[in-house]
N, CA, C and O atoms as a DFTB+ gen file, in Angstrom:
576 C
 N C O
     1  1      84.028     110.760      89.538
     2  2      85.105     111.051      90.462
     3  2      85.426     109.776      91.234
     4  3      84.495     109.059      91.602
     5  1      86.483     109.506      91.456
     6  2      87.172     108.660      92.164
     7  2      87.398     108.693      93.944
     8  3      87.663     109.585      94.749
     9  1      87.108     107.068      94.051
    10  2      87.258     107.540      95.732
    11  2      87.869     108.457      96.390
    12  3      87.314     109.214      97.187
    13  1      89.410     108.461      96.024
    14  2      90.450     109.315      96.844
    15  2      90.002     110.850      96.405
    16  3      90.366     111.822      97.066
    17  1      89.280     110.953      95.371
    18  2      88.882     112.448      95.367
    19  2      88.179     112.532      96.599
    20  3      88.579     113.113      97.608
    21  1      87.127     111.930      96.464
    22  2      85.369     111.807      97.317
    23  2      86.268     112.253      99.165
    24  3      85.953     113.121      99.978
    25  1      87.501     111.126      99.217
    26  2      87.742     111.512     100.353
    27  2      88.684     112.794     100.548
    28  3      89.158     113.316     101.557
    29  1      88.738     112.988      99.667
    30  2      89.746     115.078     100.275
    31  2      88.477     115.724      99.914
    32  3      88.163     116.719     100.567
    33  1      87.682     115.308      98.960
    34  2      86.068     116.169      99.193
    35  2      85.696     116.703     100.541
    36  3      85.657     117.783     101.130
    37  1      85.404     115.246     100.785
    38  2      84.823     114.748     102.419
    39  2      85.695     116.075     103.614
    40  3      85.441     117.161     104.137
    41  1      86.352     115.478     103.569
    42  2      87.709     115.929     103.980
    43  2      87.368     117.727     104.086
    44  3      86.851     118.077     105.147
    45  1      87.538     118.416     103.433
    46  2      87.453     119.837     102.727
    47  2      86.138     120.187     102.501
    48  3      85.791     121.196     101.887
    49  1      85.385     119.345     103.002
    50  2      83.081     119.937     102.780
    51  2      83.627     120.254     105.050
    52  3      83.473     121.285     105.704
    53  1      84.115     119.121     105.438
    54  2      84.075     119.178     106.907
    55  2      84.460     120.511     107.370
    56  3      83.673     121.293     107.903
    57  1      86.321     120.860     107.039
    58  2      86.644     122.039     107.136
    59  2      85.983     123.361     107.110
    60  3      85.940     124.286     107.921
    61  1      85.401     123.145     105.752
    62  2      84.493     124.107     105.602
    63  2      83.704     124.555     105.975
    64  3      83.401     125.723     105.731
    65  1      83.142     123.865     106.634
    66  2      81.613     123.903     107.490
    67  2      82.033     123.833     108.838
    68  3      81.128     124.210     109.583
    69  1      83.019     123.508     109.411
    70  2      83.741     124.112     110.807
    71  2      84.018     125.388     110.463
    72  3      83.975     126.020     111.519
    73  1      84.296     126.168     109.512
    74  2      84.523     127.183     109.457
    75  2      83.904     128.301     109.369
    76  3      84.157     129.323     110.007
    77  1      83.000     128.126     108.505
    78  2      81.644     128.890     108.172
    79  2      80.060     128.499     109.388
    80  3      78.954     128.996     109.179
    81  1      80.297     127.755     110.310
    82  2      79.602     127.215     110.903
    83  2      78.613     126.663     110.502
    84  3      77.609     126.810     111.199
    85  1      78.504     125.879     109.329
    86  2      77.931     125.713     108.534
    87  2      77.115     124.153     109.080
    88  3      77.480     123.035     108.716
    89  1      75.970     124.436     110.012
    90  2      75.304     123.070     111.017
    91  2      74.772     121.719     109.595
    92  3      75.017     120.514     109.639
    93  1      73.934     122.562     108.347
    94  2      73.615     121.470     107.602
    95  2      74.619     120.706     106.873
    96  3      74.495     119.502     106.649
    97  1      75.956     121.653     106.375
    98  2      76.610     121.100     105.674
    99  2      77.691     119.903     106.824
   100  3      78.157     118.764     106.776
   101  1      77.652     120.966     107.672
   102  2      78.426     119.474     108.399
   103  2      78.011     118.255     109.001
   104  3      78.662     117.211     109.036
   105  1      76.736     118.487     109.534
   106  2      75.629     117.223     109.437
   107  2      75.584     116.342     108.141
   108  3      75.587     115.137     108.394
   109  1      75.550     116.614     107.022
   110  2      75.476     116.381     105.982
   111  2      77.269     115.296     105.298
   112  3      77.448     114.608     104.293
   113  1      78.075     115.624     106.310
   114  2      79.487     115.104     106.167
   115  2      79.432     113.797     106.806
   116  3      80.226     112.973     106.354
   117  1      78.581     113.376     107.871
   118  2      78.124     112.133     108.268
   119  2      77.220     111.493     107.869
   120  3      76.308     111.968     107.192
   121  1      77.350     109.779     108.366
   122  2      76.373     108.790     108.302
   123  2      75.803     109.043     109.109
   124  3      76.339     109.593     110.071
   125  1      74.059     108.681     109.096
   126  2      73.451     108.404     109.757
   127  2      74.137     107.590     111.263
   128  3      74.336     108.390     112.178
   129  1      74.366     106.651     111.461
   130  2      74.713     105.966     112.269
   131  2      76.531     105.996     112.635
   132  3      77.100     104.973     113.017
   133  1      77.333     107.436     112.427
   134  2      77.964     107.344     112.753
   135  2      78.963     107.633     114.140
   136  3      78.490     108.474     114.906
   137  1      79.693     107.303     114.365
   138  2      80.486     107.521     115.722
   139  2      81.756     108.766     115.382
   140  3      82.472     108.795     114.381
   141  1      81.765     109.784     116.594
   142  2      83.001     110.587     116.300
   143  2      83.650     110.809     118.200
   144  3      82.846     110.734     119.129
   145  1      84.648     110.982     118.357
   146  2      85.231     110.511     119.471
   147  2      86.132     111.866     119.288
   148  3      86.826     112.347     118.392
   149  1      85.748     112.223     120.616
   150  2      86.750     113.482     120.731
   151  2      86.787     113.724     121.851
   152  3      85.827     113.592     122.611
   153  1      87.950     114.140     122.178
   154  2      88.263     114.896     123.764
   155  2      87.337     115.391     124.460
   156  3      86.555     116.188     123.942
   157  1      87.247     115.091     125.538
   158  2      86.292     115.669     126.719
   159  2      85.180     115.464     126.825
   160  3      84.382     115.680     127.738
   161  1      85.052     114.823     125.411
   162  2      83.249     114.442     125.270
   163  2      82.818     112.995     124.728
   164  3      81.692     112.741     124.301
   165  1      84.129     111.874     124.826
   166  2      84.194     110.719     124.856
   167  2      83.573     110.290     122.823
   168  3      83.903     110.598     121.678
   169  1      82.577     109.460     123.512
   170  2      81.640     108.862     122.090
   171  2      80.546     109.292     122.014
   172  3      79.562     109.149     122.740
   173  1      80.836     110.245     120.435
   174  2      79.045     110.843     120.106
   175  2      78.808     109.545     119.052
   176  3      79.656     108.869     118.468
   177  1      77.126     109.437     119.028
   178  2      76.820     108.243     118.574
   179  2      75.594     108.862     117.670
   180  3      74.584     109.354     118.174
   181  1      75.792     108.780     116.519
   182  2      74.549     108.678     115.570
   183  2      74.336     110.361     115.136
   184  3      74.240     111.252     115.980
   185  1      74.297     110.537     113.970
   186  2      74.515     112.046     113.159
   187  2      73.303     113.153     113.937
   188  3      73.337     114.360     113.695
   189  1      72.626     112.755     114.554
   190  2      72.059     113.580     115.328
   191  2      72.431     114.225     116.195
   192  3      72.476     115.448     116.324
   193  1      72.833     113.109     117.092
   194  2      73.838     113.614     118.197
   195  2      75.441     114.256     117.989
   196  3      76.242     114.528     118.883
   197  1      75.584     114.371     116.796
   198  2      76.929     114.674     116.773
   199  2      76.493     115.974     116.057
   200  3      77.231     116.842     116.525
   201  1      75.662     116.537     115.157
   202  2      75.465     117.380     115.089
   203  2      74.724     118.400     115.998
   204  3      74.520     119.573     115.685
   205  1      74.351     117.817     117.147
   206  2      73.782     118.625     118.103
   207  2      75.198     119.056     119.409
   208  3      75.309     119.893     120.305
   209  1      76.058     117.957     118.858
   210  2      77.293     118.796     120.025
   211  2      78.192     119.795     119.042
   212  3      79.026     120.624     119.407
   213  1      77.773     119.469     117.680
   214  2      79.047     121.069     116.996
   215  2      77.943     122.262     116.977
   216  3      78.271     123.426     116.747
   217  1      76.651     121.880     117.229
   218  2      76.142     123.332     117.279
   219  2      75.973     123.576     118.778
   220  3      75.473     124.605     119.233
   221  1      76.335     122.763     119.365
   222  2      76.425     123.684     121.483
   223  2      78.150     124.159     120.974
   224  3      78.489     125.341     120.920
   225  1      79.192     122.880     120.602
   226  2      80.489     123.341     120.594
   227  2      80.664     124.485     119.672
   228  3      81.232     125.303     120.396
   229  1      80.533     124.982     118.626
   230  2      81.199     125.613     117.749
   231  2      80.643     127.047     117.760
   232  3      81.200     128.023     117.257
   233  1      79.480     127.031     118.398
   234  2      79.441     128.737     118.632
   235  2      80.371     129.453     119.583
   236  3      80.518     130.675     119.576
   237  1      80.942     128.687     120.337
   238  2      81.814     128.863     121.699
   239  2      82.778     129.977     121.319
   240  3      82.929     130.905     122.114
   241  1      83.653     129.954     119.802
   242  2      84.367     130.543     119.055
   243  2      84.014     131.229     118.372
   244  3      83.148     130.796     117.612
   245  1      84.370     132.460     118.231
   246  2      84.405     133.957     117.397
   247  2      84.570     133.065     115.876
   248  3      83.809     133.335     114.947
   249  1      85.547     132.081     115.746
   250  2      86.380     131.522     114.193
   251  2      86.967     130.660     115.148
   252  3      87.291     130.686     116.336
   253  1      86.996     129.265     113.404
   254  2      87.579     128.130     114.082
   255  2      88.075     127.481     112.854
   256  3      87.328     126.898     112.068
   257  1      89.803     127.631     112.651
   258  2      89.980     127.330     111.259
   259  2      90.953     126.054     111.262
   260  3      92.175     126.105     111.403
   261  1      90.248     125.004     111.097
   262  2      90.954     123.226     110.646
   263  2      91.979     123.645     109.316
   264  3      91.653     124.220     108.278
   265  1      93.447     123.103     109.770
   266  2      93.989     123.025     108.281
   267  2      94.520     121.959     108.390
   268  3      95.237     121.704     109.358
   269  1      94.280     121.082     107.399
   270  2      94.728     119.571     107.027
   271  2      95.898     119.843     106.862
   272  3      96.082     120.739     106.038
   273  1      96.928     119.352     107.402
   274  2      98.346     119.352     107.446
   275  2      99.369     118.064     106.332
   276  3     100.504     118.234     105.886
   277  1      98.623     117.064     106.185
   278  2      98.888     115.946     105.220
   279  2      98.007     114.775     106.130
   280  3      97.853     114.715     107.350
   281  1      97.501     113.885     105.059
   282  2      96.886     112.966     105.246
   283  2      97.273     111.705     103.828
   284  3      97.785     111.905     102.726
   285  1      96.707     110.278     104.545
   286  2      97.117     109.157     103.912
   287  2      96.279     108.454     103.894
   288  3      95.914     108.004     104.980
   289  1      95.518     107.991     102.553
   290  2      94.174     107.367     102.618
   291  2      94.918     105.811     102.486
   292  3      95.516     105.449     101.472
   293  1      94.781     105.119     103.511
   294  2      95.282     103.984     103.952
   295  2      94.879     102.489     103.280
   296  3      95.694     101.606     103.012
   297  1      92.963     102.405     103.010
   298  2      92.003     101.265     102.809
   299  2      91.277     101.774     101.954
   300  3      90.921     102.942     102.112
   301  1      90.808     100.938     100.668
   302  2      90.057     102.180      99.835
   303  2      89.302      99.674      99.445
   304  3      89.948      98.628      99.378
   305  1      87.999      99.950      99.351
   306  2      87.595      98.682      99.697
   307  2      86.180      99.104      99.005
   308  3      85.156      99.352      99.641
   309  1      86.310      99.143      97.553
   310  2      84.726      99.592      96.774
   311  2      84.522     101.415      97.469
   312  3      85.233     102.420      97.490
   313  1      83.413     101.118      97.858
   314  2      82.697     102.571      98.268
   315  2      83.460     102.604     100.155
   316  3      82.898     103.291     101.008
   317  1      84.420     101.974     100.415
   318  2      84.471     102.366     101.976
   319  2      86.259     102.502     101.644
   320  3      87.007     102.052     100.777
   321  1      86.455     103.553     103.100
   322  2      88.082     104.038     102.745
   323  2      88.159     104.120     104.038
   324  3      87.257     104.093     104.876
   325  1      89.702     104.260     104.203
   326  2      89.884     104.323     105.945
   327  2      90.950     105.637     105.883
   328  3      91.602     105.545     104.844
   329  1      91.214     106.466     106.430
   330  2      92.514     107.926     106.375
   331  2      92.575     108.405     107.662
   332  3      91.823     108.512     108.631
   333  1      94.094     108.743     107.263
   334  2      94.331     109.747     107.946
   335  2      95.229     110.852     108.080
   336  3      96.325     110.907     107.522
   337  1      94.579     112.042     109.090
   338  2      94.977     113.186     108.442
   339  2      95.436     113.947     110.360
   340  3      95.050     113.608     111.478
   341  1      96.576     115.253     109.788
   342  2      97.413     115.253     110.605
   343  2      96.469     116.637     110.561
   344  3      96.184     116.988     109.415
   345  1      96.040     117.318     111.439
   346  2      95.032     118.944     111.706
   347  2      95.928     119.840     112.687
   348  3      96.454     119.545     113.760
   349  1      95.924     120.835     112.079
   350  2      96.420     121.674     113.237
   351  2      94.692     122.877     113.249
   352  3      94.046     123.096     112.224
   353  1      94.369     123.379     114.484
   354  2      93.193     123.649     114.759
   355  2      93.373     125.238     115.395
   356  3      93.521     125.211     116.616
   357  1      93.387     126.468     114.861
   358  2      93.074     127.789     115.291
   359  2      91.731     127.844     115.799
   360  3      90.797     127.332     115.182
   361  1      91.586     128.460     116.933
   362  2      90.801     128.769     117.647
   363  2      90.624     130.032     118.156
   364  3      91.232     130.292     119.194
   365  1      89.834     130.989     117.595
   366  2      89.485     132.334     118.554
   367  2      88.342     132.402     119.391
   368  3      87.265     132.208     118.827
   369  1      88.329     132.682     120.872
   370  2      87.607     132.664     121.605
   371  2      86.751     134.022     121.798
   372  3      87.093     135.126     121.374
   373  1      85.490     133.708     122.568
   374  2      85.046     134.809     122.461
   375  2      85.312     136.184     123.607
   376  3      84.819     137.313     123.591
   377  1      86.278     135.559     124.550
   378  2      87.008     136.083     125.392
   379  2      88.140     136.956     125.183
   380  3      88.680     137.645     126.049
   381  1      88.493     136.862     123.810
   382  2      89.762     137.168     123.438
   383  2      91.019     135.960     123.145
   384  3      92.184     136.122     122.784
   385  1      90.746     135.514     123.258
   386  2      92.229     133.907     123.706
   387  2      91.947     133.528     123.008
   388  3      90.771     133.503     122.646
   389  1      93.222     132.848     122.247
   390  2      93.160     132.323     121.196
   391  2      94.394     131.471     121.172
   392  3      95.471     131.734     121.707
   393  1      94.012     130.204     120.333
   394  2      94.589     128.761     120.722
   395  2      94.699     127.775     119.757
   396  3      93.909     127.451     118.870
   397  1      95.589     127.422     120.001
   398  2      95.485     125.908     118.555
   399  2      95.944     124.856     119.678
   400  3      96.562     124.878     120.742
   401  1      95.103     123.643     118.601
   402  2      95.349     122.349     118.482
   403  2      95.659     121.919     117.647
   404  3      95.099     122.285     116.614
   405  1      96.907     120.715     117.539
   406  2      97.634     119.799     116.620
   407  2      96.682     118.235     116.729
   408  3      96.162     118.172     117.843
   409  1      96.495     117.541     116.236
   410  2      96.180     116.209     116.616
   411  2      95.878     115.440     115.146
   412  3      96.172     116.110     114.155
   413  1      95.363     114.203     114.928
   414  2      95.381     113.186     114.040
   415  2      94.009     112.813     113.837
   416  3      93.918     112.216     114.910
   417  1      93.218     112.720     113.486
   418  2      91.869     112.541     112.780
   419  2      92.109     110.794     112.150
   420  3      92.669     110.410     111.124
   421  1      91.776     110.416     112.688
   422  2      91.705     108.982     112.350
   423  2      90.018     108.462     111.777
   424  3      89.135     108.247     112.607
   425  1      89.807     108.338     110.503
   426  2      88.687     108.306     110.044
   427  2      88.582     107.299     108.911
   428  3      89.418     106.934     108.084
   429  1      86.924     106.850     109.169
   430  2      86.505     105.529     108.444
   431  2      85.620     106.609     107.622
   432  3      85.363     107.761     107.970
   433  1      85.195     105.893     106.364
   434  2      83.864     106.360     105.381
   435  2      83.353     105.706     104.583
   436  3      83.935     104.697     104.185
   437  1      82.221     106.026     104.131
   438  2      81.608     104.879     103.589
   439  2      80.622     105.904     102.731
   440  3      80.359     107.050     103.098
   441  1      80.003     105.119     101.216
   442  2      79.254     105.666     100.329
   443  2      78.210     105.206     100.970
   444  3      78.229     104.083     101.474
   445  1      77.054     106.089     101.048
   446  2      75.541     106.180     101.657
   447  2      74.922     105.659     100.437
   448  3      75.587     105.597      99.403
   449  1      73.762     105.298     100.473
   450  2      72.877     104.615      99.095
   451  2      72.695     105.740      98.274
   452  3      72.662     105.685      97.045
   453  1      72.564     106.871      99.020
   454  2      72.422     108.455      97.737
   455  2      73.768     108.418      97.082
   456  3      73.848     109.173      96.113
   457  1      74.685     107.833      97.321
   458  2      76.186     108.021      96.512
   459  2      76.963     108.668      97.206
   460  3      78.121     108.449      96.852
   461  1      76.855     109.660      98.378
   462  2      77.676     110.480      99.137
   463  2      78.631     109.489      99.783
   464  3      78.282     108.403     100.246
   465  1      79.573     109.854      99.774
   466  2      80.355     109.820     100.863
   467  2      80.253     110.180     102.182
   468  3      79.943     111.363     102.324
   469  1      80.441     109.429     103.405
   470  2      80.383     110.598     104.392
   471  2      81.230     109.560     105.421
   472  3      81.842     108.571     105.018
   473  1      81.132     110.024     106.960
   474  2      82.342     109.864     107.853
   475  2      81.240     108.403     108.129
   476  3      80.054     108.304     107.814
   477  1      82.023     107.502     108.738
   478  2      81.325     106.633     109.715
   479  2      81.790     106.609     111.304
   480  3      81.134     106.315     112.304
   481  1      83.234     107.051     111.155
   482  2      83.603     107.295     112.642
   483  2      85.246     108.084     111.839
   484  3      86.084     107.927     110.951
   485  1      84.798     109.022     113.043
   486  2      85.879     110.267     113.134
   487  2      86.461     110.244     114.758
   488  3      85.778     110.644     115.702
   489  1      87.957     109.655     114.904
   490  2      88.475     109.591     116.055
   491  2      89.342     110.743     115.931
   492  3      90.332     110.657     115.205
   493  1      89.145     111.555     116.405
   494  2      90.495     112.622     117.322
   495  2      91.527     112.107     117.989
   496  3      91.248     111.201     118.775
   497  1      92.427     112.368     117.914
   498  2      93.718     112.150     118.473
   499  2      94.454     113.644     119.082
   500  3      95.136     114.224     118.237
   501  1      94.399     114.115     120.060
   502  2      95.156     115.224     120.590
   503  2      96.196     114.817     120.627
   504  3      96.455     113.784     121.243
   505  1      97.281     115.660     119.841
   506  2      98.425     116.082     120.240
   507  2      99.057     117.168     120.740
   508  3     100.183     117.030     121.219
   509  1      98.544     118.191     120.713
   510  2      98.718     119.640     121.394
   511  2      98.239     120.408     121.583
   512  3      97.734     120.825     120.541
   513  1      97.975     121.094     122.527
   514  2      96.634     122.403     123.198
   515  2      97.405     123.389     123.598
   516  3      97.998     123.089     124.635
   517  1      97.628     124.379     123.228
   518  2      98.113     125.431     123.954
   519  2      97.366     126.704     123.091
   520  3      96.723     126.668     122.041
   521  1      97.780     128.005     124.113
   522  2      97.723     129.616     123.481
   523  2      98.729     130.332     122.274
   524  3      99.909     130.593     122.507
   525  1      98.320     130.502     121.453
   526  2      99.248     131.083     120.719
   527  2      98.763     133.150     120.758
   528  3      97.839     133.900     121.074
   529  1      99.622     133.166     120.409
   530  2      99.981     135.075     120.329
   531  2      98.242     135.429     119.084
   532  3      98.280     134.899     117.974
   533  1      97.370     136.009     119.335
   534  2      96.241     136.232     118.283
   535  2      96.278     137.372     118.419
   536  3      95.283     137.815     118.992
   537  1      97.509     138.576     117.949
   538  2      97.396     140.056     118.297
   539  2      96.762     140.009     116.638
   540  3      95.552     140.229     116.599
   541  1      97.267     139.814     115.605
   542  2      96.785     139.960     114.240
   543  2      95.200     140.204     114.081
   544  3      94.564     139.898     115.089
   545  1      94.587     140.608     113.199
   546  2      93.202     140.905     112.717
   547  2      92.322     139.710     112.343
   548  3      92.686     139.064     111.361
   549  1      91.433     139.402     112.863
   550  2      90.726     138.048     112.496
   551  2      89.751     139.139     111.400
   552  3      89.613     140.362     111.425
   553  1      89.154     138.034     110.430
   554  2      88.447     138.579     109.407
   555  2      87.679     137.263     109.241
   556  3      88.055     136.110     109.451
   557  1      86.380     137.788     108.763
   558  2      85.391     136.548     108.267
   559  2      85.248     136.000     106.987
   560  3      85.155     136.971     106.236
   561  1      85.188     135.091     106.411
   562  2      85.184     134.402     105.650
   563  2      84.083     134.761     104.654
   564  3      82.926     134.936     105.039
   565  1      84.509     134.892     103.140
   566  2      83.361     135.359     102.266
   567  2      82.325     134.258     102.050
   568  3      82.476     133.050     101.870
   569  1      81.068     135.133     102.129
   570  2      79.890     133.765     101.862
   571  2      80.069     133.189     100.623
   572  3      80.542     133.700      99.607
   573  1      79.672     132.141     100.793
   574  2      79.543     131.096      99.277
   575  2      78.392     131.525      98.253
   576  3      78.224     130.890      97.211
């Protein structure tokens, strides 16, 4: 498989595992030593720490569904690529409220010595936060 696969892989293992809450597989979407930058919580530093803020963050939500909106793999340099991708972000709370975010995912990656692919730094870009109408039926996602 070819880089630009590896990165909508990448890309679509992340989603997935935001979705399914899936802590190993999305740990598993980073480098060791990588950086991800997101709203409110500045710079997480090193796959430990970044997997220890999506498992405080992501239980917060009933469901939390990322849809890649279009993305443009920009730098493709051997095993390292640079993209980016436009997310719009559903959010159901456990309050009832329910919310999306729009924003831009600005992301580096790099092949690990096992051959994986994974993130080296994942920047967020907010572009929009608001409530949307969640009268419809939320349903859970079939296990793998």
């Amino acid at each position: 498989m070819g880089i630009d696969a590896d990165v909508h892989n990448l890309v679509g293992r992340y989603c997935d595992a935001v979705l399914r809450v899936d802590v190993e597989e999305f740990s598993d979407t980073w480098a060791d030593d990588a950086r991800w930058l997101i709203p409110g919580d500045g710079v997480i530093e090193g796959r430990d720490a970044i997997t220890a803020t999506f498992e405080k963050i992501r239980p917060t939500y009933r469901q939390c569904v990322q849809q890649v909106l279009n993305g443009t793999i920009s730098y493709v340099d051997g095993d390292n690529a640079s993209a980016r991708w436009q997310i719009r972000e559903l959010q159901w709370r456990e309050d009832g409220t329910v919310s999306e975010l729009i924003g831009v995912y600005h992301d580096v990656m790099a092949r690990a010595l096992d051959g994986v692919l994974r993130f080296t730094q994942r920047d967020f870009e907010l572009i929009y936060s608001g409530a949307i109408d969640g009268s419809g039926r939320l349903r859970s996602p079939r296990s793998l």
